[in-house]
VEXLUMTI-21333 format. One line per 3 residues: number of its first residue (from 1); their letters; for each residue z, y, x of C-alpha. Coordinates in steps of 0.02 Angstrom, whole numbers, m for minus. Layout:
N
NUM> A> Z/Y/X ~ ...
END
This chain:
227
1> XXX> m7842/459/m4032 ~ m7842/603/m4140 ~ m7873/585/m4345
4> XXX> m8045/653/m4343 ~ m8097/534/m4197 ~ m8028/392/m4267
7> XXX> m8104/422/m4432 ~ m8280/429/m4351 ~ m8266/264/m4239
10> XXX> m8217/177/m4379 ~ m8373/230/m4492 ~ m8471/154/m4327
13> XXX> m8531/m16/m4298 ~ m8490/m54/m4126 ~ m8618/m74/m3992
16> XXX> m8528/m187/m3844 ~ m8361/m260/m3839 ~ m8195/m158/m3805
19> XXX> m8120/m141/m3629 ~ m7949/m157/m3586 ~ m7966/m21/m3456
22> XXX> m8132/109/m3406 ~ m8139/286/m3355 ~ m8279/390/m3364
25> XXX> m8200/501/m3235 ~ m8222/369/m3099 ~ m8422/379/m3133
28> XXX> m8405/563/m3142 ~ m8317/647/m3041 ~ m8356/830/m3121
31> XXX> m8259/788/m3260 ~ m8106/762/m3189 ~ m7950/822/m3269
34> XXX> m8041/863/m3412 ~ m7972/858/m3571 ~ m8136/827/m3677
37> XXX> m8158/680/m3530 ~ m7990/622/m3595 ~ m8038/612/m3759
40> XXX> m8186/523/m3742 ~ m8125/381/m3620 ~ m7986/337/m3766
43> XXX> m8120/343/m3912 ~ m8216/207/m3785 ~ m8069/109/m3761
46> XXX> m8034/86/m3944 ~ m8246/82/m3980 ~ m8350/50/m3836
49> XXX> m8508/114/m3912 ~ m8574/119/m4073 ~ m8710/180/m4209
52> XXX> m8649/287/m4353 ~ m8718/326/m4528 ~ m8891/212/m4515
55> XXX> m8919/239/m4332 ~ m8909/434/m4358 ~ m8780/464/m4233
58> XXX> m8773/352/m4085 ~ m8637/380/m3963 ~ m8659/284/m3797
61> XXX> m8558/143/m3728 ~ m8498/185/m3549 ~ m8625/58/m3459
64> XXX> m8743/m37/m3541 ~ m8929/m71/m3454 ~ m9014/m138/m3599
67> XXX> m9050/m16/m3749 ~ m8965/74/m3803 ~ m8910/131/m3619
70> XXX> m8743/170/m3580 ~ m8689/361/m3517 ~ m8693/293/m3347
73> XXX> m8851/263/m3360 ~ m8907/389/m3467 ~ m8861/516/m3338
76> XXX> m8955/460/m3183 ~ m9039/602/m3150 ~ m9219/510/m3109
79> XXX> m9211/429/m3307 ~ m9267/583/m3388 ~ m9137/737/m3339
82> XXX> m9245/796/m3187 ~ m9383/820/m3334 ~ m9257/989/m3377
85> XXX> m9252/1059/m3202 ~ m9142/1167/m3175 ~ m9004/1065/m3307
88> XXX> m8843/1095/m3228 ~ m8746/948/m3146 ~ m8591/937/m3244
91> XXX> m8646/894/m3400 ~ m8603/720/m3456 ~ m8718/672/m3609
94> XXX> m8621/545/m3726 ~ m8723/549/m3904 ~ m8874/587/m3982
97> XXX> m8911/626/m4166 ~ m9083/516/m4241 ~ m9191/635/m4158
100> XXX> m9120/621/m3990 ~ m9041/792/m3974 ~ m8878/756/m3866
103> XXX> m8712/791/m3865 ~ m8629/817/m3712 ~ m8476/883/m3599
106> XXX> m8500/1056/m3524 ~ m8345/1135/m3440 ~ m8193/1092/m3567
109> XXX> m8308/1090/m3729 ~ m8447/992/m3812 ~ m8618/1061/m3798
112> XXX> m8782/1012/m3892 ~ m8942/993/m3776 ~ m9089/1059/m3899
115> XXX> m9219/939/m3800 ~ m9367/1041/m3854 ~ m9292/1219/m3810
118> XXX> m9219/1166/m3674 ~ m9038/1253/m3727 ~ m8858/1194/m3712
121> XXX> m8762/1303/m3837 ~ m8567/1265/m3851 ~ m8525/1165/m4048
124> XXX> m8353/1120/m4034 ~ m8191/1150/m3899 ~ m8132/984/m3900
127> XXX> m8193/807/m3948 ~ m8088/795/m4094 ~ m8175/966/m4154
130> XXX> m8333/881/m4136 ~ m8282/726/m4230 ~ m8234/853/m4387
133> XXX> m8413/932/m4363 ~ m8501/783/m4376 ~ m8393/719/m4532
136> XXX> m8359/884/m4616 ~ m8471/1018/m4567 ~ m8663/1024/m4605
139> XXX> m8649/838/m4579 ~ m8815/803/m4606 ~ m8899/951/m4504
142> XXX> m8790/860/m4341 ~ m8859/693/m4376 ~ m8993/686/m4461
145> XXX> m8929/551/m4586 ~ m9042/605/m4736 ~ m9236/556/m4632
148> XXX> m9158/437/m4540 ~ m9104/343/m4704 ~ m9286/371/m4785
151> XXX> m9377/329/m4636 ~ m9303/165/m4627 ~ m9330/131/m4806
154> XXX> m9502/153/m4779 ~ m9547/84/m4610 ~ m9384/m21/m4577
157> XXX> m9232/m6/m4474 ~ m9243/82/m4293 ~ m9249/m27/m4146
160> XXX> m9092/0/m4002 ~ m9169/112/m3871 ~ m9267/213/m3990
163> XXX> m9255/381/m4102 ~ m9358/484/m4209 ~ m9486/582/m4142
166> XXX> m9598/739/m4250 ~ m9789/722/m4231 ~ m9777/899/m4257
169> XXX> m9627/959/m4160 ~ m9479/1067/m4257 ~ m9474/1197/m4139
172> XXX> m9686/1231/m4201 ~ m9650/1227/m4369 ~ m9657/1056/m4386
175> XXX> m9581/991/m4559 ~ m9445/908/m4595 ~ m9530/753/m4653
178> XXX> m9531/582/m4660 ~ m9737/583/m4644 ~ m9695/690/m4491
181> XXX> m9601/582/m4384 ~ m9630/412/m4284 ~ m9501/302/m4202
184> XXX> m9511/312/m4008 ~ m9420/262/m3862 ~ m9294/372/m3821
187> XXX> m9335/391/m3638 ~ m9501/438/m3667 ~ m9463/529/m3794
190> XXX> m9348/654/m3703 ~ m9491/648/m3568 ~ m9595/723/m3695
193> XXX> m9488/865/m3755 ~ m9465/922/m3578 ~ m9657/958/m3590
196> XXX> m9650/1046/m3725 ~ m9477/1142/m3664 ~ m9556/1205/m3501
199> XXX> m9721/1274/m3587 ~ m9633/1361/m3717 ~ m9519/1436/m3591
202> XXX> m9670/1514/m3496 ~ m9742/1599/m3668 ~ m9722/1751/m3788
205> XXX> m9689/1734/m3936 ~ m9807/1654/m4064 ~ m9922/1612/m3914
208> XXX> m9962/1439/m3892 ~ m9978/1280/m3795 ~ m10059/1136/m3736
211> XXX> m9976/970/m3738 ~ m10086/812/m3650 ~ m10024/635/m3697
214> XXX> m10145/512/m3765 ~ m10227/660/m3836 ~ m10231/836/m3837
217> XXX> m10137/924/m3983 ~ m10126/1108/m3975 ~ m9970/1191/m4061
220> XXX> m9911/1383/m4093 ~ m9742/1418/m4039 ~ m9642/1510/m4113
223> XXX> m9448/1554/m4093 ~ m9312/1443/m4149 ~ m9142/1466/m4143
226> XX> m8992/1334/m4191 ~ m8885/1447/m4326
END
């Protein structure tokens, strides 16, 4: 592994025990000869898994059915992914910062999934690249280390399987807050986005929205773009 890589797995506390051999190519195919692939098999041989600064940054053991799930399963289309229709089928998802936006293989890069847009944008060519992003570069904005720390000062550590969710979601305006989030699980959480992803995509502008869970909450919308 490179430095970068290295330095991040070893800042994680590892989720399942190491294997002497895996391949994520042999549970997807569409990453084949693929360098970032590459990459990421040898971080998960020398860390199979594992939760970084407080639970911020969770990258996913290979396979793992119990929470937190492993890529494997994290990728079966039914789990949440058809939610995103159309979300194109070669992206491998791998990690997650606190509030569940994920990390994944597109092509020969890394890409972040913005799970209430809806948007992959391209963060870093290789996963060594993303390794010095996440340790170097607007650390905190990738993570979200800084609510994840005071949430679980006030309301106690997060529970495998679950991330932070906003009452008021970020892409409305909603604040960056402790007062505004609430721990959920991650599969229903990601569920929930994909509501909000496909009614803003069908709106101007600073129109708005209506979003039916246990109640009805009506938000404005207005653009948001990752800088």
């Amino acid at each position: 592994m490179t430095t970068h890589l290295e330095k991040l797995a070893s800042v994680g506390s590892e989720i399942t025990p190491r294997h002497s051999s895996l391949s994520l190519q042999r549970h997807f195919p569409q990453v084949a000869q693929n360098p970032v692939a590459d990459e990421l098999t040898r971080l998960l041989l020398t860390r199979n898994g594992f939760f970084a600064f407080e639970s911020a940054l969770l990258l996913r053991p290979l396979t793992r059915k119990s929470p937190p799930l492993g890529i494997v399963e994290w990728n079966c289309p039914a789990l949440w992914r058809n939610e995103y229709c159309p979300l194109p089928d070669d992206v491998v998802f791998f990690a997650e910062d606190v509030f569940g936006g994920q990390f994944g293989i597109v092509g020969k890069a890394v890409h972040y999934f913005d799970p209430e847009m809806g948007t992959l944008i391209e963060i870093a060519p290789s996963l060594d690249n993303w390794a010095k992003l996440i340790l170097f570069e607007r650390f905190d904005y990738w993570t979200g280390y800084t609510l994840a720390h005071e949430w679980q000062i006030q309301n106690g550590p997060l529970r495998p399987g679950f991330r932070l969710l906003p009452a008021v979601p970020f892409v409305c305006e909603g604040k960056y807050e402790v007062c505004n989030l609430g721990m959920i699980e991650d599969v229903e959480g990601m569920r929930f986005r994909a509501k909000i992803a496909k009614g803003i995509a069908t709106i101007p502008d600073g129109g708005s929205i209506t979003l039916t869970t246990d109640k009805e909450s009506r938000i404005q919308a207005p653009p948001r773009q990752l800088p």
